[in-house]
C-alpha positions in Angstrom: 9.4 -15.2 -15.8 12.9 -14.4 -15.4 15.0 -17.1 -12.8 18.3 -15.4 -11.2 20.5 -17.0 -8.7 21.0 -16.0 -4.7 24.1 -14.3 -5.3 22.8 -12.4 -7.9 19.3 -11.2 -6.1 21.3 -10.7 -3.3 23.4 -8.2 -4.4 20.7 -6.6 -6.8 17.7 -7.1 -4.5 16.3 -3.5 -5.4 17.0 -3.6 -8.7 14.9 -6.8 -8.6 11.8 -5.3 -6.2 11.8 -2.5 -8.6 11.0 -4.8 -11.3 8.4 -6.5 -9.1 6.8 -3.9 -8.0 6.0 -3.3 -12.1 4.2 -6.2 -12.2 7.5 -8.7 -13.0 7.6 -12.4 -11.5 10.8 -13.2 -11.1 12.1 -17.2 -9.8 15.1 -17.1 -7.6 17.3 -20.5 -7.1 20.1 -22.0 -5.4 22.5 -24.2 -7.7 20.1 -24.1 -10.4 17.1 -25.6 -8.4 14.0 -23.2 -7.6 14.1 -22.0 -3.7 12.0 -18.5 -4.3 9.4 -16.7 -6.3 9.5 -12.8 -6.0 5.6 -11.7 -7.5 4.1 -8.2 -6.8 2.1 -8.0 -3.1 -2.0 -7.8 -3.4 -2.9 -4.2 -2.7 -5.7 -3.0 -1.1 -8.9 -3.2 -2.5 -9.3 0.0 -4.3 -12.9 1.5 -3.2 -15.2 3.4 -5.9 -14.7 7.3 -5.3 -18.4 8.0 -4.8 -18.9 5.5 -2.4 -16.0 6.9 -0.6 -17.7 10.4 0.2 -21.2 8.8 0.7 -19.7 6.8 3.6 -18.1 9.9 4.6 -20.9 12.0 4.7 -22.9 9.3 6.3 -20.3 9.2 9.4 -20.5 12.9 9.4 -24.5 12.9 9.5 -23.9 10.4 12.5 -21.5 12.2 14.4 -22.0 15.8 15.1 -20.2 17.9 17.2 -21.0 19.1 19.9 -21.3 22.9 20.9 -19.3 25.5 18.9 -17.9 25.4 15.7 -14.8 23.7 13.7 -13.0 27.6 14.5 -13.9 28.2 18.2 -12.4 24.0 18.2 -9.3 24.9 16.7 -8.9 28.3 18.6 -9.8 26.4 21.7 -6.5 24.1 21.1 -4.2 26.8 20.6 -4.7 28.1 24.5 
C-alpha cells in the first residue's frame, strides 16, 4: 500500500482515484502520521445473467398490458 501526503493527494487527487478505482489501496497522512485510507468502493452485487431474464420474464408474465398492442401504445403517444 502506497502512503502519500495531503499536499500531494490534494493536488493529484484523480491521478490517485484512478489508481483506486484499479483495485490500489493507497494511505494518505498528515506530517507523516496516517489521517486517511483511499480503497476501491464495494460495487453492486453483480446478478447471474439467466436469473436476470427469468425475473424479467416473470414480471412480464405478471403484468400484461392492457388492450392494444406495444405499436398502437407508441402511436397513441405521438398524438
Amino acid at each position: 500500500m502506497e502512503t502519500v501526503g495531503v499536499y500531494i493527494a490534494k493536488t493529484h487527487l484523480a491521478e490517485l482515484l484512478d489508481r483506486v478505482s484499479r483495485g490500489e489501496r493507497i494511505t494518505i497522512t498528515r506530517h507523516g502520521i496516517p489521517v486517511a485510507t483511499m480503497s476501491p468502493a464495494d460495487g453492486p452485487a453483480k446478478v447471474p445473467v439467466a436469473e436476470t431474464i427469468e425475473s424479467l420474464k416473470c414480471f412480464g408474465r405478471e403484468h400484461r398490458q392492457s388492450g392494444g398492442s406495444i405499436r398502437e401504445m407508441i402511436e397513441e403517444g405521438r398524438r
